[in-house]
N, CA, C and O atoms as a MOPAC input file, in Angstrom:
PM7 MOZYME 1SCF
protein

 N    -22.25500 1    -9.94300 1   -16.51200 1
 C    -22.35800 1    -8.51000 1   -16.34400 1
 C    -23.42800 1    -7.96000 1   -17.29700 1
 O    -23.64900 1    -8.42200 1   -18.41700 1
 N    -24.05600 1    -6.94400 1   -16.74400 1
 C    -25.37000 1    -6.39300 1   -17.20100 1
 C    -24.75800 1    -5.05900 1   -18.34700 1
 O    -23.73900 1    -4.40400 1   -18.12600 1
 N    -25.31100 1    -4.95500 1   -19.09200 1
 C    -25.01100 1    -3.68500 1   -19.81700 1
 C    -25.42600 1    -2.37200 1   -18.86500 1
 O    -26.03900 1    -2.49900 1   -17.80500 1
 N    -25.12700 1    -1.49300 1   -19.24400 1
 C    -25.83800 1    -0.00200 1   -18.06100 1
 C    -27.23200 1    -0.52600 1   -18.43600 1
 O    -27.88100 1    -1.25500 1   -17.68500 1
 N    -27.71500 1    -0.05400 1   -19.80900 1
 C    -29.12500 1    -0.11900 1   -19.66700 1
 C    -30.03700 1    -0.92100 1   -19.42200 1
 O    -31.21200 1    -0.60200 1   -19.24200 1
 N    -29.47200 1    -2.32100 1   -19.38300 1
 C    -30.49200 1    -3.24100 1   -18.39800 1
 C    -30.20300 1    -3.37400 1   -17.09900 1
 O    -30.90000 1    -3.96400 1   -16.27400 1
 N    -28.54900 1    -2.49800 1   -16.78400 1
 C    -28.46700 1    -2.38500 1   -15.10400 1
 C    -29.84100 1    -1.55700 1   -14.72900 1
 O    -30.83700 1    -1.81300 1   -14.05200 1
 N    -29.45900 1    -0.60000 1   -15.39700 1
 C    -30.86400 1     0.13600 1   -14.86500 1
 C    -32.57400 1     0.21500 1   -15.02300 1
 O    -33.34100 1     0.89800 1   -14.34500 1
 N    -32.92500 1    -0.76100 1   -16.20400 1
 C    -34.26200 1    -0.93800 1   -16.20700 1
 C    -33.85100 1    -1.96600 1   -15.14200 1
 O    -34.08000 1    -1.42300 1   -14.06100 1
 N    -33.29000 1    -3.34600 1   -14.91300 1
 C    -33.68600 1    -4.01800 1   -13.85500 1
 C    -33.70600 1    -3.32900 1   -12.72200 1
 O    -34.83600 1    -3.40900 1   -12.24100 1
 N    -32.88600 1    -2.59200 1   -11.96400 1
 C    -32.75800 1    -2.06300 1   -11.02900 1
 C    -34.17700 1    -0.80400 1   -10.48100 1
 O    -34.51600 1    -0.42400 1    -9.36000 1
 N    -34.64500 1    -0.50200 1   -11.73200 1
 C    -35.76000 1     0.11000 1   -11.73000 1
 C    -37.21000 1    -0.70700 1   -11.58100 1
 O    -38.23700 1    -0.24300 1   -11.08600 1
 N    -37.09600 1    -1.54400 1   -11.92900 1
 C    -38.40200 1    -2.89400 1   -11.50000 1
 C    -38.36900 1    -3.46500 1   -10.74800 1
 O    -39.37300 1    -4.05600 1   -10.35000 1
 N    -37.04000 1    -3.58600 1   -10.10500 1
 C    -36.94200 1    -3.94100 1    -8.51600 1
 C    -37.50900 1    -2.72300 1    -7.25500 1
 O    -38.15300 1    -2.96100 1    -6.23200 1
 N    -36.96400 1    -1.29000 1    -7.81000 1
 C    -37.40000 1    -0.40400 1    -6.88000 1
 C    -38.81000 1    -0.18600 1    -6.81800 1
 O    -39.34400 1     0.15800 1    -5.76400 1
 N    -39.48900 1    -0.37200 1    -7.93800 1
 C    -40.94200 1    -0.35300 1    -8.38000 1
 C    -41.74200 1    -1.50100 1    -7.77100 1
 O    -42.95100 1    -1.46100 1    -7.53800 1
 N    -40.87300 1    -2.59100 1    -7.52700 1
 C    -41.78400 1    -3.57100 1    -7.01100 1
 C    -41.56800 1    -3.73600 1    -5.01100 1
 O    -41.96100 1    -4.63500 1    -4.26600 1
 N    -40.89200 1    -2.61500 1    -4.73600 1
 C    -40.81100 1    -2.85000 1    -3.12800 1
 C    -39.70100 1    -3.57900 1    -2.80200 1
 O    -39.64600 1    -4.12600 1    -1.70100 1
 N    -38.24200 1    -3.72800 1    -4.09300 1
 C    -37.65600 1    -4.89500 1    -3.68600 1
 C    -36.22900 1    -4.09800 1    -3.50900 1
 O    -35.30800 1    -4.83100 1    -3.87100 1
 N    -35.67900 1    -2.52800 1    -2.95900 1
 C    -34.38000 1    -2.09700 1    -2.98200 1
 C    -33.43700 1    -2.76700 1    -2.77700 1
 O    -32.34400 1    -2.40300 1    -3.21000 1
 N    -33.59600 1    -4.12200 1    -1.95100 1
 C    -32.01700 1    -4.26300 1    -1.50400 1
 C    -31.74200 1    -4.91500 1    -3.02400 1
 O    -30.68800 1    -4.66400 1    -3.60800 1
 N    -32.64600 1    -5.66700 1    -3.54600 1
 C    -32.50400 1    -6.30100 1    -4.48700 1
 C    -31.84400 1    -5.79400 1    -5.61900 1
 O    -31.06300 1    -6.36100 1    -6.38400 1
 N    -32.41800 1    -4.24200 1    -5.61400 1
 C    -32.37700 1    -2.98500 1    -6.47400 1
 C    -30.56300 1    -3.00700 1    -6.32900 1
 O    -29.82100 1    -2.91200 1    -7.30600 1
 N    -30.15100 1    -3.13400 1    -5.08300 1
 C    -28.97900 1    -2.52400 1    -4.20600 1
 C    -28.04400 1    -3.84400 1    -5.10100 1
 O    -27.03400 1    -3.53200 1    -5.73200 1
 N    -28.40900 1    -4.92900 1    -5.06000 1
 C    -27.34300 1    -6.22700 1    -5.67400 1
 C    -27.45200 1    -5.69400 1    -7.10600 1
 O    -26.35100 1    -5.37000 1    -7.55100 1
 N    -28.14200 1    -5.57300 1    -7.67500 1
 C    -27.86100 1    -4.98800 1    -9.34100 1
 C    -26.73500 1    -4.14400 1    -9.64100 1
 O    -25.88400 1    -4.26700 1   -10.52200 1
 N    -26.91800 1    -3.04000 1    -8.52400 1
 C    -26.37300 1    -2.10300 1    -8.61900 1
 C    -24.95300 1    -2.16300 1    -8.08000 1
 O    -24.10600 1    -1.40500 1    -8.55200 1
 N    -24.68000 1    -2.94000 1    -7.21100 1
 C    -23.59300 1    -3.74700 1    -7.09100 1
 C    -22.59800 1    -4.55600 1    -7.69300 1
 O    -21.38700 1    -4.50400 1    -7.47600 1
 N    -23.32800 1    -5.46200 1    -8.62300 1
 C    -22.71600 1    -6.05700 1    -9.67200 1
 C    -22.31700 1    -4.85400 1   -10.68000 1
 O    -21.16200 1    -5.00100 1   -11.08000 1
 N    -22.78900 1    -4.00900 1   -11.06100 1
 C    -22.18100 1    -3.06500 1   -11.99300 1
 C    -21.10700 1    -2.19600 1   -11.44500 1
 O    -20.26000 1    -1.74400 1   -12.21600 1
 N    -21.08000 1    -1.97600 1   -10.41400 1
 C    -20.17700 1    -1.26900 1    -9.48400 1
 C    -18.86500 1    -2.25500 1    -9.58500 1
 O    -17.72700 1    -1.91600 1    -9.91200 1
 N    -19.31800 1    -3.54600 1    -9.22300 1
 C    -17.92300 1    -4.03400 1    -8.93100 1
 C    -17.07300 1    -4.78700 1   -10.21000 1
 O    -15.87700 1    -5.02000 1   -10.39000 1
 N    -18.40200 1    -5.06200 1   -11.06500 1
 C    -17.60000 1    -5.51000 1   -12.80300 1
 C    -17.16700 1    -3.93700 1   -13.83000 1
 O    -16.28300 1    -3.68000 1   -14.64700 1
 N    -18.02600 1    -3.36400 1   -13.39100 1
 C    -17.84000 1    -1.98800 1   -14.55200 1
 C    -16.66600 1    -1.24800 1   -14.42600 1
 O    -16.07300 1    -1.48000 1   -13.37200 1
 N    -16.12700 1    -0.41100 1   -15.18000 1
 C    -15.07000 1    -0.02600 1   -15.33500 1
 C    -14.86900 1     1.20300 1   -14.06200 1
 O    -15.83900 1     1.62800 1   -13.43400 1
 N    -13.57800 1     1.63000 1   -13.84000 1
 C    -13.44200 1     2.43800 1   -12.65100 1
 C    -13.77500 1     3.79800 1   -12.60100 1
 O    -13.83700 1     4.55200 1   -11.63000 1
 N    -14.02800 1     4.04700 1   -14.06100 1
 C    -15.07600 1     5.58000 1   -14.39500 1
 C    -16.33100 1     5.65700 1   -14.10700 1
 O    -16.87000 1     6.76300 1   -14.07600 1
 N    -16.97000 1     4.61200 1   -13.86700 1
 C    -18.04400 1     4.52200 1   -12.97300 1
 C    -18.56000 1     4.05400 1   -11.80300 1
 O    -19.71200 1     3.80000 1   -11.45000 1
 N    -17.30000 1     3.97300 1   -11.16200 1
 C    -18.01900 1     3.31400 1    -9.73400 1
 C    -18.15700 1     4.55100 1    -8.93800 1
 O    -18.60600 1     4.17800 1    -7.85500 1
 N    -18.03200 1     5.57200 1    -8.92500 1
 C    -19.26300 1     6.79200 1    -8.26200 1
 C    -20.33400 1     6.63000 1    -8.61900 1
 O    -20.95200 1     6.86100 1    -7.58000 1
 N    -21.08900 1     6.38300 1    -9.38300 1
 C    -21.92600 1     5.88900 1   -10.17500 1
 C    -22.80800 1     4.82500 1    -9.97700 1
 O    -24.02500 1     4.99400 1    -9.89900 1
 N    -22.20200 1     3.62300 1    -9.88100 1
 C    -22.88000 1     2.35700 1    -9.52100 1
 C    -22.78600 1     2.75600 1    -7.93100 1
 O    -23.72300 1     3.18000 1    -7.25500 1
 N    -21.95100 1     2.61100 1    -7.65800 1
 C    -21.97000 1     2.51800 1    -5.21500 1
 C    -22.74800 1     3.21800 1    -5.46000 1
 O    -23.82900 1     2.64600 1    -5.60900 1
 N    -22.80400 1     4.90100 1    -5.68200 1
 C    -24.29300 1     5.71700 1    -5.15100 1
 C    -25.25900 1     5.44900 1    -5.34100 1
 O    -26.18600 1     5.66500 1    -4.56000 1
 N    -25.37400 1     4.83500 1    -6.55400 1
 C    -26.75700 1     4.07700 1    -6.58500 1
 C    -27.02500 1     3.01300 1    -5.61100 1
 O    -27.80600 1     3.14400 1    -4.66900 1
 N    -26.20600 1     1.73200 1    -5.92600 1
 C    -26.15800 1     0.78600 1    -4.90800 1
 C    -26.55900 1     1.77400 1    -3.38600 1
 O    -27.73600 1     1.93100 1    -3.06200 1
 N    -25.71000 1     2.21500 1    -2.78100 1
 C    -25.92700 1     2.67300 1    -1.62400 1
 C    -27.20900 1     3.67300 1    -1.26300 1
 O    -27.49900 1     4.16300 1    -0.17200 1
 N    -27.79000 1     3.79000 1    -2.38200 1
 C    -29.29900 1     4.95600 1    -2.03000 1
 C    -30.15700 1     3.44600 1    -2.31000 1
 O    -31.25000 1     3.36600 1    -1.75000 1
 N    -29.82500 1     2.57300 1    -2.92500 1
 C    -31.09400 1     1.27000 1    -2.75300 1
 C    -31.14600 1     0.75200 1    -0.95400 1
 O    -32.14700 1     0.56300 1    -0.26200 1
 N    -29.69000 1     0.62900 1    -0.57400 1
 C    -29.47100 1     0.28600 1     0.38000 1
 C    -30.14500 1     1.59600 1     1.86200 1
 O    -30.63100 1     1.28000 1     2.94700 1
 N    -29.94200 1     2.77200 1     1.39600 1
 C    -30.36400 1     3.63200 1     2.22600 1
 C    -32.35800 1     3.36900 1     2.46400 1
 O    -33.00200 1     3.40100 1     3.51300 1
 N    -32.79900 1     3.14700 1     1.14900 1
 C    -34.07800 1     2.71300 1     1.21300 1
 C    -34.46100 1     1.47800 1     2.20500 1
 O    -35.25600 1     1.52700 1     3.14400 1
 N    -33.68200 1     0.33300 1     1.75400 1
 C    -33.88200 1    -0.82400 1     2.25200 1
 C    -34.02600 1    -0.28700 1     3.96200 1
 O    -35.15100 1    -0.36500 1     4.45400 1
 N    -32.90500 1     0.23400 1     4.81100 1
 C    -32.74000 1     0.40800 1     5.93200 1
 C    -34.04400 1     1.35300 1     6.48100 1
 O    -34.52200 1     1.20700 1     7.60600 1
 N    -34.58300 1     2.44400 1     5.39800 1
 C    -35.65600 1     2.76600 1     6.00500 1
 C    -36.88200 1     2.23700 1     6.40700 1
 O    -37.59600 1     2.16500 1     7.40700 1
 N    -36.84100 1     1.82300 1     4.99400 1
 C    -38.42900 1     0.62400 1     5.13600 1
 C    -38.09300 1    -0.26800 1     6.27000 1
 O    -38.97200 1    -0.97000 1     6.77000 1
 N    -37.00600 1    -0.28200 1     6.66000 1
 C    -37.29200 1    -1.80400 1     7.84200 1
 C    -37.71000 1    -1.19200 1     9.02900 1
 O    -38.57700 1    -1.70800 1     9.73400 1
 N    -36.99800 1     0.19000 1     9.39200 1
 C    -37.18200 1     0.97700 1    10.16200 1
 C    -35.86400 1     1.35800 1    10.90600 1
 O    -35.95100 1     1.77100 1    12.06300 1
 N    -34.88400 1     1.26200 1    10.41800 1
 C    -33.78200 1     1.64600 1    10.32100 1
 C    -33.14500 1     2.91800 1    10.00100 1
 O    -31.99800 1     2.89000 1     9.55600 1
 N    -34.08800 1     4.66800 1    10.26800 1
 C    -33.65800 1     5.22900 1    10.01600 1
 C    -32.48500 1     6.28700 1     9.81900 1
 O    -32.16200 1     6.98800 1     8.86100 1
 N    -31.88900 1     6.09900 1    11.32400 1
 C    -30.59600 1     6.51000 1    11.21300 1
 C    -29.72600 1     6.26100 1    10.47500 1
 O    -29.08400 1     7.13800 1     9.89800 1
 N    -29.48800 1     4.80500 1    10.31700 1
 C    -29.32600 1     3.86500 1     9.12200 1
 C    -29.15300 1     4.10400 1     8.30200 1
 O    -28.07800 1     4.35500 1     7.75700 1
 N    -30.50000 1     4.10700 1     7.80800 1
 C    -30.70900 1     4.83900 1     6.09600 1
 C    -30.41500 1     6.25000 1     5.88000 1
 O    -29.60000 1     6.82300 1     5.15600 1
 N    -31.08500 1     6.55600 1     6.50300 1
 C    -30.45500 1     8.48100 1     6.53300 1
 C    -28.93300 1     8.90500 1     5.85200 1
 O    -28.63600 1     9.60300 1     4.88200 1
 N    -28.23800 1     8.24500 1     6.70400 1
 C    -26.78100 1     8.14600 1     6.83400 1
 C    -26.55500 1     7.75600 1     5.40700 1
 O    -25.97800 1     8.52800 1     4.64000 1
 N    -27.13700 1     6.19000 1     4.89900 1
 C    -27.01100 1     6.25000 1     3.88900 1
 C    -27.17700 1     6.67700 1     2.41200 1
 O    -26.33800 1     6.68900 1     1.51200 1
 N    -28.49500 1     7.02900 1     2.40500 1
 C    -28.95300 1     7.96400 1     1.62900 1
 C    -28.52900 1     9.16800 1     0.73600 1
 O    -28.67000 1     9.44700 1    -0.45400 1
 N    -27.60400 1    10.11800 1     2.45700 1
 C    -26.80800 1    11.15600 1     1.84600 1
 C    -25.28200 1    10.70800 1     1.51800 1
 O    -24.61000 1    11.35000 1     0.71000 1
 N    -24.81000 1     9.64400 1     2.14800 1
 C    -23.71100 1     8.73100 1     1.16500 1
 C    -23.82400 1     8.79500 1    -0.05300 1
 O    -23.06200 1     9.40400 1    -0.80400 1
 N    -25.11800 1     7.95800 1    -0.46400 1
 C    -25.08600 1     7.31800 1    -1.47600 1
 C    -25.27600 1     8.83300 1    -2.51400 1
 O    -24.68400 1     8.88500 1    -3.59200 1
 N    -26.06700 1     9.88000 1    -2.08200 1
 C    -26.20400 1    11.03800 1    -3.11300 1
 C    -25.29900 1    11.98500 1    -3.73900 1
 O    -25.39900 1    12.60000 1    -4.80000 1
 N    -23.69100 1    11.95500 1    -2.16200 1
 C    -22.65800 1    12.50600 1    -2.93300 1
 C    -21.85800 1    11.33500 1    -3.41100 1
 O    -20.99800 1    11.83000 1    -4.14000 1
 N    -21.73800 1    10.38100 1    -3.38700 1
 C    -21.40300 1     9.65000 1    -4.37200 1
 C    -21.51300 1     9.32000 1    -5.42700 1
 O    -20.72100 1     8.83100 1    -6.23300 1
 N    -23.14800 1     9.73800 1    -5.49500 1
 C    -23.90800 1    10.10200 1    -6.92200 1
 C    -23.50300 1    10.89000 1    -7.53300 1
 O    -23.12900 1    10.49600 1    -8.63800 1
 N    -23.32400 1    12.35800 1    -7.25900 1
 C    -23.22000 1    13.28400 1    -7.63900 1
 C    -21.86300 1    13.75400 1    -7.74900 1
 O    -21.62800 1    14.87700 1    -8.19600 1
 N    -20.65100 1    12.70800 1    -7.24600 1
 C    -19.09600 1    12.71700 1    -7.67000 1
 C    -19.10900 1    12.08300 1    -9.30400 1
 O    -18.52400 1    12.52800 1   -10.29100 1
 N    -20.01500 1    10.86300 1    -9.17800 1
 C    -19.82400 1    10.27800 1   -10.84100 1
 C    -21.01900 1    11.05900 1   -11.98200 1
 O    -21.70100 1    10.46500 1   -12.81700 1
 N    -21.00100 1    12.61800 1   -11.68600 1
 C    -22.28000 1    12.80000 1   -12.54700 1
 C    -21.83200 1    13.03000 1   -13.96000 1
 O    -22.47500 1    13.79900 1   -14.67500 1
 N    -20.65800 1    12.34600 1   -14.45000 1
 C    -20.60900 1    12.54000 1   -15.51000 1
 C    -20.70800 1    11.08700 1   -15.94900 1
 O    -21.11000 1    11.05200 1   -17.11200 1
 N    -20.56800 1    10.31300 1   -15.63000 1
 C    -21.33800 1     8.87000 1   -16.14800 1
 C    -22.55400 1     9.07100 1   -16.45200 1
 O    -23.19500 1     8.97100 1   -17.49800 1
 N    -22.90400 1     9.50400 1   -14.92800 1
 C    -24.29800 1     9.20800 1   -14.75200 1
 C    -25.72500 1    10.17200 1   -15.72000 1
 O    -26.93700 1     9.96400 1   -15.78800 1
 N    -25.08900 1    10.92400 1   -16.15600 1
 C    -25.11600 1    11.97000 1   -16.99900 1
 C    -25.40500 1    11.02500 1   -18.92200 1
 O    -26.42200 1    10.88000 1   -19.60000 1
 N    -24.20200 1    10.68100 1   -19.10800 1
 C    -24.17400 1     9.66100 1   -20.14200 1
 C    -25.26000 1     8.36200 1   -20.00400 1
 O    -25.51000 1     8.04000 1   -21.16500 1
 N    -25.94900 1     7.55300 1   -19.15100 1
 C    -26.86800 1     7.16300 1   -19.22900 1
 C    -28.27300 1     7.65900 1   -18.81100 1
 O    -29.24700 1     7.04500 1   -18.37800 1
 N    -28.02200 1     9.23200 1   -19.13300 1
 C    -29.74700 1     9.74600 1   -18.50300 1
 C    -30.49300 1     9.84400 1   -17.34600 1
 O    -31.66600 1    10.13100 1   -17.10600 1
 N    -29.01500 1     9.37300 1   -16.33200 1
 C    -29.97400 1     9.34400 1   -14.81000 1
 C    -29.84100 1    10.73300 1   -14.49000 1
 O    -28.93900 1    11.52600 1   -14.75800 1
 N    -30.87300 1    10.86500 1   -13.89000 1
 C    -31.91000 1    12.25800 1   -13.11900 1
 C    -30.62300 1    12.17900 1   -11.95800 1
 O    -30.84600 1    11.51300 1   -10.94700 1
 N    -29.14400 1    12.92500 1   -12.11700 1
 C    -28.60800 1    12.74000 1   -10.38800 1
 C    -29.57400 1    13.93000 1    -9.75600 1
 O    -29.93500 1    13.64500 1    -8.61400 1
 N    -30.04000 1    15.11200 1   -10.21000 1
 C    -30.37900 1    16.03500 1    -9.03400 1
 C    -31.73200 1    15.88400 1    -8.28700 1
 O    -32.09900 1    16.11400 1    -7.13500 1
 N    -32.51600 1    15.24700 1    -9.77900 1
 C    -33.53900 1    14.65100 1    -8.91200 1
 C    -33.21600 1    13.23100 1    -7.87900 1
 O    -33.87400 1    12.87400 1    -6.90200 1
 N    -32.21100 1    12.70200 1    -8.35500 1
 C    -31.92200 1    11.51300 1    -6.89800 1
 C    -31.50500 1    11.98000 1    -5.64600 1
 O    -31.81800 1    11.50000 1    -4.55700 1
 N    -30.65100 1    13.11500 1    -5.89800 1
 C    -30.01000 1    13.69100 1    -5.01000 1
 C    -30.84500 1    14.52300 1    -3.38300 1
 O    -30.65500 1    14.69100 1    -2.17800 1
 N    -31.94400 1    14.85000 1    -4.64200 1
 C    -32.61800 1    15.69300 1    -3.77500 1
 C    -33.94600 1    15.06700 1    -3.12600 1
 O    -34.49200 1    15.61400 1    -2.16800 1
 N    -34.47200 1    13.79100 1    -3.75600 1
 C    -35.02100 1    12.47800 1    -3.46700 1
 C    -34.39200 1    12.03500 1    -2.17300 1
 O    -35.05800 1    11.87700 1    -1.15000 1
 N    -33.04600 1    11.83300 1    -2.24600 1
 C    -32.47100 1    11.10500 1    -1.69100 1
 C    -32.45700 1    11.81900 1    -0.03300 1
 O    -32.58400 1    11.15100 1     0.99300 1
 N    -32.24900 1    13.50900 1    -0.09600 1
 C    -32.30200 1    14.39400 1     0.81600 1
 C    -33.56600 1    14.24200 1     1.66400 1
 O    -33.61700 1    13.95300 1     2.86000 1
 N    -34.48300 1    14.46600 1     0.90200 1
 C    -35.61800 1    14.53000 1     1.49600 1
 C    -36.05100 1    13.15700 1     2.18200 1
 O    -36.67900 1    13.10800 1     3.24000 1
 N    -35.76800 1    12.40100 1     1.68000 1
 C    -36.34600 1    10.99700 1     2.30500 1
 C    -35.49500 1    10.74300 1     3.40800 1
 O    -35.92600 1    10.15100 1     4.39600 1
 N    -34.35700 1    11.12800 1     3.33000 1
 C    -33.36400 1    11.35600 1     4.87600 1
 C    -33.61600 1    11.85200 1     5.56900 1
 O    -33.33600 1    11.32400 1     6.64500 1
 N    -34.34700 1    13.26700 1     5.66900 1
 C    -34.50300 1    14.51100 1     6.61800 1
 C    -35.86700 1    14.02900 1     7.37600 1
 O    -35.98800 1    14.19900 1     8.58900 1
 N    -36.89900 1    13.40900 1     6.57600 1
 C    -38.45300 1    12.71200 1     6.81600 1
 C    -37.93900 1    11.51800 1     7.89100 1
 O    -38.38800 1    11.34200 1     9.02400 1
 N    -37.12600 1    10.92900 1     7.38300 1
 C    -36.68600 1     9.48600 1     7.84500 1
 C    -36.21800 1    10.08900 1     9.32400 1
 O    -36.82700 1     9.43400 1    10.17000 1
 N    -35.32100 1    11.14300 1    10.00000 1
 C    -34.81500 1    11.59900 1    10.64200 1
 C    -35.55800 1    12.52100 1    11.48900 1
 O    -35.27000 1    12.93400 1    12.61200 1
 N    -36.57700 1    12.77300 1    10.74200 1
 C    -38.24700 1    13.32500 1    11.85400 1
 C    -38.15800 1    12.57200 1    12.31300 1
 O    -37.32900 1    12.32000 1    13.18800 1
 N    -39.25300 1    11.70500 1    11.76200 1
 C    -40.10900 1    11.25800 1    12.22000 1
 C    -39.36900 1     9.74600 1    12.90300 1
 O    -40.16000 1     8.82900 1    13.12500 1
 N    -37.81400 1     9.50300 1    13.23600 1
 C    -37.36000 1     8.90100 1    13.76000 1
 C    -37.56500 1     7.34300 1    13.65200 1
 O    -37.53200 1     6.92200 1    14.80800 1
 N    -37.67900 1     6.74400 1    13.14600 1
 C    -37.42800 1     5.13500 1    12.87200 1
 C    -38.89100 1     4.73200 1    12.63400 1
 O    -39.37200 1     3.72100 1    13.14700 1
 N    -39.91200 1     5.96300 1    11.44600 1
 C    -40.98100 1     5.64800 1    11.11000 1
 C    -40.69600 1     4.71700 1     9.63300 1
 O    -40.04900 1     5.31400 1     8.77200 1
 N    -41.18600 1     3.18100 1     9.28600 1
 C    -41.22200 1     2.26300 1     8.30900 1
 C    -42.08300 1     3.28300 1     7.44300 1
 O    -43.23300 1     3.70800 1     7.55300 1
 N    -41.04700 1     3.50100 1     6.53100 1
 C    -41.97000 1     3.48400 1     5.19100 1
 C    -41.70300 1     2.59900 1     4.29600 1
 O    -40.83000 1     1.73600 1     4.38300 1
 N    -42.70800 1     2.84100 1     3.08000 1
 C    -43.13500 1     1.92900 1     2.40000 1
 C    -41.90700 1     2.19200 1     1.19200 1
 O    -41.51800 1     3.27900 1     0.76500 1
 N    -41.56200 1     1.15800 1     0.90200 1
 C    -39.98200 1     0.80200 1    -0.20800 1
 C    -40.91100 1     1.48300 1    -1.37700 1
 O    -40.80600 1     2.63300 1    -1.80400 1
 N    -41.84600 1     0.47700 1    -1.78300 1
 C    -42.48200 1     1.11300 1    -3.19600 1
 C    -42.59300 1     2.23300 1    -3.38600 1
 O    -41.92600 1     2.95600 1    -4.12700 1
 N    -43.68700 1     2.54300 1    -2.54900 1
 C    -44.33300 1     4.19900 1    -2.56100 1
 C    -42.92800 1     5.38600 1    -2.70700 1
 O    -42.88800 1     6.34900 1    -3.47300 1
 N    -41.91300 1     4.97200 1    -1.77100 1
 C    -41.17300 1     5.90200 1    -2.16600 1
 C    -40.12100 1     5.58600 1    -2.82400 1
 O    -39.11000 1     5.99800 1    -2.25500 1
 N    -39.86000 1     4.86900 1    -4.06000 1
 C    -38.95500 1     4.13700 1    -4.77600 1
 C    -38.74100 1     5.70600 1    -5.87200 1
 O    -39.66600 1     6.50300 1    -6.03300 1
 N    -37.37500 1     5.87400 1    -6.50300 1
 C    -36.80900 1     7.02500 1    -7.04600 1
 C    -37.25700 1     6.81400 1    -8.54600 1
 O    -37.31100 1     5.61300 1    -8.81000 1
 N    -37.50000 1     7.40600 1    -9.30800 1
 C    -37.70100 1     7.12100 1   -10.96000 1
 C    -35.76100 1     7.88900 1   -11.33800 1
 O    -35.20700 1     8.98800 1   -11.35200 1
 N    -35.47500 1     6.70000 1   -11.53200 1
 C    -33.73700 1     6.75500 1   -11.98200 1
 C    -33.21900 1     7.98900 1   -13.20800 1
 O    -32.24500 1     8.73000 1   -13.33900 1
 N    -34.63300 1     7.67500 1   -14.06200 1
 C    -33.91400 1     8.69000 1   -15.09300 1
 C    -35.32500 1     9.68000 1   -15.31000 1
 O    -35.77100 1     9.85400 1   -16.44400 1
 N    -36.08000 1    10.41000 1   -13.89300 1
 C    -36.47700 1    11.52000 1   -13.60700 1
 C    -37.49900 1    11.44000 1   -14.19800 1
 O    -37.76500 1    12.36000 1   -14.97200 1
 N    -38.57700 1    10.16200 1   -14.03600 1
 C    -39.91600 1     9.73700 1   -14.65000 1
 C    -40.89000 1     9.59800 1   -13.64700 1
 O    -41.92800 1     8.96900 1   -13.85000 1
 N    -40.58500 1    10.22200 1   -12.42400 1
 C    -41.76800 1     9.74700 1   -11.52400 1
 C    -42.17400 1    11.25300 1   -11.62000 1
 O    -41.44100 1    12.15600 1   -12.02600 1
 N    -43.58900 1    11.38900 1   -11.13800 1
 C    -44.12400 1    12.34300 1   -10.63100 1
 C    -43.55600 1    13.35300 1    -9.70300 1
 O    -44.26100 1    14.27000 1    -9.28200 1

């Protein structure tokens, strides 16, 4: 088991490198070893890597669906998530937008990297 803060730098060099689902197993393992005060916390994360993964393949309904899963799930554990510095409103609203785009433009592949989340509210 990963501590939070190398759950989340790894999980952050996976999203950075185009690799979410990968992002999504990190985030998994902390979900399912970590204590039960944070599994809103870990699943929403897990499940917004996973909402990515499904877009990039071209899976947007998919992902969509998951996306806004994974953001109120986020935003049920924001007091964890809070305690390690993650950005929930910027994920949240990351997470929105890349659903609503995904749901235009209907089962258009985007690119995992390009739109990968900065976890604790460091992207541009």
């Amino acid at each position: 088991m990963r501590a939070p803060a190398e759950t989340l730098r790894e999980a952050q060099r996976l999203l950075d490198a185009g690799m979410p689902f990968h992002a999504h197993e990190v985030f998994e393992d902390a979900w399912k070893s970590g204590p039960a005060s944070e599994r809103d916390l870990w699943q929403g994360l897990a499940q917004l890597a996973v909402g990515l993964t499904h877009t990039a393949r071209g899976n947007a309904a998919g992902g969509a669906r998951l996306l806004r899963r994974g953001a109120d799930r986020l935003a049920a554990g924001r007091v964890a998530a809070d305690a390690y510095g993650i950005d929930v409103d910027g994920l949240v609203a990351w997470a929105g937008e890349l659903a609503d785009r995904a749901g235009a433009v209907d089962a258009a592949v985007v690119d995992a990297a390009a739109e990968a989340p900065g976890l604790r509210g460091d992207r541009p």
